[in-house]
N, C-alpha and C positions, 0 to 999 in steps of 0.2 A: 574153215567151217563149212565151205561150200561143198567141198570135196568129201568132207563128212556126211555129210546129207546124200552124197550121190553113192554110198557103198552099197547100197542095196540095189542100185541103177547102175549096172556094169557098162551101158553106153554109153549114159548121159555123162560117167566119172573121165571113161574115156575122151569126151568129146570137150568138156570142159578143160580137160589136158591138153588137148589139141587148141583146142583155140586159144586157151593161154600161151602157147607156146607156137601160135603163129596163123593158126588155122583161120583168125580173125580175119586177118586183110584178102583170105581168099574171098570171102561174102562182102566185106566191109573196109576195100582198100582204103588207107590213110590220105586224109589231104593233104597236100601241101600247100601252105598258106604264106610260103615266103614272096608271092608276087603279089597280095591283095592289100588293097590299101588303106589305112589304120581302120577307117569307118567300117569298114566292111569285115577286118577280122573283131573287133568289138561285136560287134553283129553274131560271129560267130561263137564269140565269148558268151554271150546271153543264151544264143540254142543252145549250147553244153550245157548251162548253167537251169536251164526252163525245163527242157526236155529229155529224162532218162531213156525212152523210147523210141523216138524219131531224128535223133541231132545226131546218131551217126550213119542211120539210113539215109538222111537227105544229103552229109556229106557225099555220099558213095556217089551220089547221079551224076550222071554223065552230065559235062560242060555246061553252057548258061543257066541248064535246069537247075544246077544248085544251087545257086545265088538266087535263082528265082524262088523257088520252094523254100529257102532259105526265110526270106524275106518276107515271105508270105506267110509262115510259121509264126513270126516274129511280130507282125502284126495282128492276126488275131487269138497271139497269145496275152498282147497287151489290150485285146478289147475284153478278150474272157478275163483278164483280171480284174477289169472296171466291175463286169457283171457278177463275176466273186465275190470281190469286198461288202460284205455286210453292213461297213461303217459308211456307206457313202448311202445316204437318204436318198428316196427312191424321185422323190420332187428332183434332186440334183443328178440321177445316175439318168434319167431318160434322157436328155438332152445330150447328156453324155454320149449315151451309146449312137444316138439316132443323128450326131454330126462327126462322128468318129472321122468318118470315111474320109471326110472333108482337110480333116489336118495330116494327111500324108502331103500334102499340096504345101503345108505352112513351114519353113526354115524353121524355129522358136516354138512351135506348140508343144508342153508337156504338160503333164500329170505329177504335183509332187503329195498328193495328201491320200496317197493310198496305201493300208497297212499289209496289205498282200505280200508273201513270201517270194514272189515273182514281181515285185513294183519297181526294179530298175529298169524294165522296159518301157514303162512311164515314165521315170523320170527322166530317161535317156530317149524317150521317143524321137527327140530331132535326129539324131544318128541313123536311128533304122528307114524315117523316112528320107534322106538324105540318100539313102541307097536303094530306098525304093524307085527315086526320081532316076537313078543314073540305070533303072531296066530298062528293057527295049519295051517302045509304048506298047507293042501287043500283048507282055507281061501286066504293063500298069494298067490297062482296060479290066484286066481279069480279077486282077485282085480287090479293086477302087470297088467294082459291084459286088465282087462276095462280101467284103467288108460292108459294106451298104444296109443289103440284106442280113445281112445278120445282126448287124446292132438293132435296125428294127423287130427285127423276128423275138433276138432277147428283151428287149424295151415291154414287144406284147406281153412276156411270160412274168415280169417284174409282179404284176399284182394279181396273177391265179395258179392256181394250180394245175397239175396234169392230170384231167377227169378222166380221159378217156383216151385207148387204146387210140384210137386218133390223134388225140393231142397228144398222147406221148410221141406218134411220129413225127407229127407235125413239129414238134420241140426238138427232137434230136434230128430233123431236118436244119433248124437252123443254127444250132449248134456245132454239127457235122455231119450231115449232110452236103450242106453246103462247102465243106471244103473237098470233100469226095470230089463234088463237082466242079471245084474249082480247080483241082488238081488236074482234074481232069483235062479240061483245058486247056492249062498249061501246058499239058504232056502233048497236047495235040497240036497246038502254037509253034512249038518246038520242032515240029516236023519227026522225032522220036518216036512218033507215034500215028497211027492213021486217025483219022478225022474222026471216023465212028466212035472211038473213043472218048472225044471230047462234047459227041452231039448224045451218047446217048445218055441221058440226064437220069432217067431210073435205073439205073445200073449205077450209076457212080452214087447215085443218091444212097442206095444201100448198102454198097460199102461203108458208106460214113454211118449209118445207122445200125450198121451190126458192132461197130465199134464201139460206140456211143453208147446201146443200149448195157452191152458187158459191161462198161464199166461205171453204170448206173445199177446194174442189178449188185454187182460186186462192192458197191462202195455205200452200200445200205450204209452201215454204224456209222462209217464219217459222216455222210451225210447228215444223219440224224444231228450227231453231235454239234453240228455247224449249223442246226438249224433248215437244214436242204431237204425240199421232198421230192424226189422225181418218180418215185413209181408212180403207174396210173391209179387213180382212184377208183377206178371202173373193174379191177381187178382184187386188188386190196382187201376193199369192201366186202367181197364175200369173204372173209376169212375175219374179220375185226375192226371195230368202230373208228381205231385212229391207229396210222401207219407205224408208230410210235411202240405201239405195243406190241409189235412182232420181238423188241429188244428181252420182252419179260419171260422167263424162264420157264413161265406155265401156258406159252404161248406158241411153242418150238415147236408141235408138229402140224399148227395152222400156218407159223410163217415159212417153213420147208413146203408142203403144200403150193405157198402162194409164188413161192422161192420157183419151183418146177414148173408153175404153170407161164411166167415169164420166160425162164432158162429155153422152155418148149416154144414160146410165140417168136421168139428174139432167132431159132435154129429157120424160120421161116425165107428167112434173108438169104440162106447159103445158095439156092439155086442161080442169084445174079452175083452172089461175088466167085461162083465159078464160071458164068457169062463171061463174065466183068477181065477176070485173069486170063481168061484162053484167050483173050484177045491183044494181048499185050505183046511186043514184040524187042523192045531193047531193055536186056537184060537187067541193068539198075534199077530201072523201073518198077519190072516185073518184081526184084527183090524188095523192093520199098512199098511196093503193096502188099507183097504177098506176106510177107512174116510178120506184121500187125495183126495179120486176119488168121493165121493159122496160131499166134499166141492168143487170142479174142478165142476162137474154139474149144482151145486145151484150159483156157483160164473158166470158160460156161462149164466144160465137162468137170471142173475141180469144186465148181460152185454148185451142181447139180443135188439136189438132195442132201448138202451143207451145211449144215446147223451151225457153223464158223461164221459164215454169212453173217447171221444175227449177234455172233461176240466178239469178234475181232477181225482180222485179216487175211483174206483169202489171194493166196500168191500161186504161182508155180515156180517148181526150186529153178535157181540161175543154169543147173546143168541140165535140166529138160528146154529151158528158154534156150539156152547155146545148142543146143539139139537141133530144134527147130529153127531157129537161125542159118545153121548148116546144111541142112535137108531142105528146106522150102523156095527152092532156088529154079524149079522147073515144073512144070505144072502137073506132069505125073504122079511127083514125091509129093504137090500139095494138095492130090486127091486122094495121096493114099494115109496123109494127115489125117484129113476130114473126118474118111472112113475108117480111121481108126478112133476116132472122138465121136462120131455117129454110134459107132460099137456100145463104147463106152455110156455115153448117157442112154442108150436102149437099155444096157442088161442094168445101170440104174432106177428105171422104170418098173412099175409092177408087171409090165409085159416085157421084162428081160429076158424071156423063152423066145421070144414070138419065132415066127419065122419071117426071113428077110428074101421074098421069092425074087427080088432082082439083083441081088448077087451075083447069080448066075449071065446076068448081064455084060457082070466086070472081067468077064474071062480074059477080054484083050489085054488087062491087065496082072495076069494071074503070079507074071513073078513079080511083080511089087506089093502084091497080097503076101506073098509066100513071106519075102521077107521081113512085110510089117508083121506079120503072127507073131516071127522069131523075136520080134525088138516088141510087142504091145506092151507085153509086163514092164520093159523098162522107161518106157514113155510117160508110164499114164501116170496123172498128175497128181493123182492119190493109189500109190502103187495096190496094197492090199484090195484097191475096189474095182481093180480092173481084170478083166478075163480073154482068154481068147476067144474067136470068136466059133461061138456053138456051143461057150462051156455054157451051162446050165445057173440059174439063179442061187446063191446061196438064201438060206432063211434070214441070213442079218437085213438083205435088204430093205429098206422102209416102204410099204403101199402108198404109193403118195398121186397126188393130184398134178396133173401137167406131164400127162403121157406122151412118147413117141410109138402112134401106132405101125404097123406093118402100112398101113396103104402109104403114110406121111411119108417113113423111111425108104418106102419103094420111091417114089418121087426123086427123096436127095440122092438114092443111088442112079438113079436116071440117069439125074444131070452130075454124074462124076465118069459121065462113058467118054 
């Protein structure tokens, strides 16, 4: 089926051939788990099982970092699942969250009354912490505070809402955020990595928050349905009384509106996670960050202008994700990403003419321009809406609210020099 969806996308069918037939382990070599011991491949059984996304990019890292990142994952995927479950009363889920930290220390501490689709890492918590104790202490420092900070961060958010443009950052700070920065750390503990990496805390911070927000904006309907509100209130508001009603069908071209004015606030971020990646130096690494961030892009540019948003599920096909997977391995190929997803939500914009006066910037990069024009068509995440770049607006396109102007997009092309 997959392969059917990529016949209009003559790379992406290519690419998806490739990496089924090997290309995989050049980005995502296989672990071998015959030396690790039962605790610890169980371990690894729950990131497969937790994680569609990350559990074979943290396989890929180079030595101690996997197990650590591993580990780390595994943890606070067991506290987001506390803060998940809607059945656990908010009198009992505070204490929960706000002494988490404290039972990676306990042999016997688990959770078995949780109905979450992820709750065998509660139930089985003594195992994950079991091999949190056997990391090297400068690992366990790292993780004991981000876990800390974050069960209290979510405890705050238990009984309000995200009013303001503020408090949404504030919220997907402690959500992820905080793991940004704690990754970060990690990476720098490890010596893998230089120091600046693990001190500069607004740069990792955003990483975690460009990710975070995508897939808050993208996961409107679930949310909804589960009863979850994370858009900000403070934005919302202009467009209708309760966040609810963007679902209603005579509502579609306030909640697209409100849809782009987010898509636009959330592209805000991209100047520190090009900081963030130029600074990166051993190549796992650099993979393990960079291809979440460059699918978060292609997934905003698919959601941009989206009326899908509000009725069902907004994905990119698996042979654009294998694409990108394949390509975003250097940091050239990951500007020339960007700038092909920058394209893309400008000429979605009502100022899809504009002109982009720092272009002319990118010159030192001109043949990885060249050959993103030749590949844009087969990239973009909703083929029919993408153009190369200079074609002209069609009349389909929607006038909508949550513009990319020329001074904004001079900015992101700045910082892709």
């Amino acid at each position: 089926m997959e392969f059917v969806k990529c016949l209009g996308h003559p790379e992406e069918f290519y690419n998806l051939l490739r990496f089924q037939m090997g290309g995989r382990r050049k980005v995502i070599p296989k672990m071998n788990q015959d030396s690790l011991s039962s605790s610890l491949k169980t371990c690894y059984k729950y990131l497969n099982q937790t994680s569609r996304s990350f559990a074979a990019v943290i396989q890929a890292l180079d030595g101690e970092m996997r197990h650590a990142v591993c580990i780390f994952y595994l943890v606070l995927r067991a506290l987001d699942t506390l803060e998940d479950d809607m059945t656990i009363s908010i009198e009992k889920k505070i204490p929960l969250l706000h002494n988490f930290h404290l039972h990676l220390y306990e042999s016997d501490w688990r959770f078995t009354e949780s109905k979450e689709k992820d709750r065998q890492v509660l139930e089985d918590f003594p195992t994950i912490a079991l091999e949190f104790r056997n990391l090297a202490e400068k690992y366990q420092v790292v993780i004991v505070d981000v876990c800390r900070k974050m069960g209290f961060g979510m405890a705050e958010f238990l009984n309000k809402h995200v009013t303001s443009e503020r408090e949404w950052d504030k919220y997907c700070h402690y959500v992820a955020g905080l793991v940004g920065i704690g990754l970060s750390r990690l990476f720098s503990a490890s010596e893998l990595e230089d120091p600046l990496v693990g001190e500069d805390t607004e740069r990792a911070n955003s990483m975690g928050l460009f990710l975070q927000k995508t897939n808050i904006i993208r996961d409107y309907l679930e949310d909804q349905q589960e009863g979850r509100e994370f858009w900000p209130q403070e934005v919302w508001s202009k467009y209708v009384k309760k966040l609810g009603d963007f679902a209603k069908p005579e509502n579609v071209d306030l909640a697209v509106q409100c849809l782009n004015e987010l898509v636009t606030s959330t592209l805000h971020h991209i100047p520190d996670v090009i900081t963030y990646l130029s600074r990166l130096r051993n190549q796992s690494i650099f993979n393990f960050c960079a291809i979440p961030q460059v699918m978060a892009i292609a997934t905003l540019a698919a959601c941009y202008n989206n009326q899908q948003v509000f009725k069902g599920v907004v994905k990119i096909r698996k042979g654009q994700a294998v694409t990108l997977m394949m390509d975003a391995t250097n940091m050239p190929a990951v500007k020339a990403i960007i700038h092909q997803y920058m394209e893309e939500v400008s000429w979605l914009s009502v100022h899809g003419t504009v002109s982009l006066p720092c272009v002319s910037l990118l010159q030192p990069h001109q043949t990885v321009w060249t050959l993103l024009a030749l590949r844009c068509g087969w990239w973009s995440p909703v083929g029919p809406r993408c153009l190369f770049p200079g074609q002209a607006v069609g009349s389909q396109a929607r006038m909508t609210s949550g513009l990319i102007t020329g001074a904004s997009l001079g900015y992101y092309y700045f910082c892709l020099l």
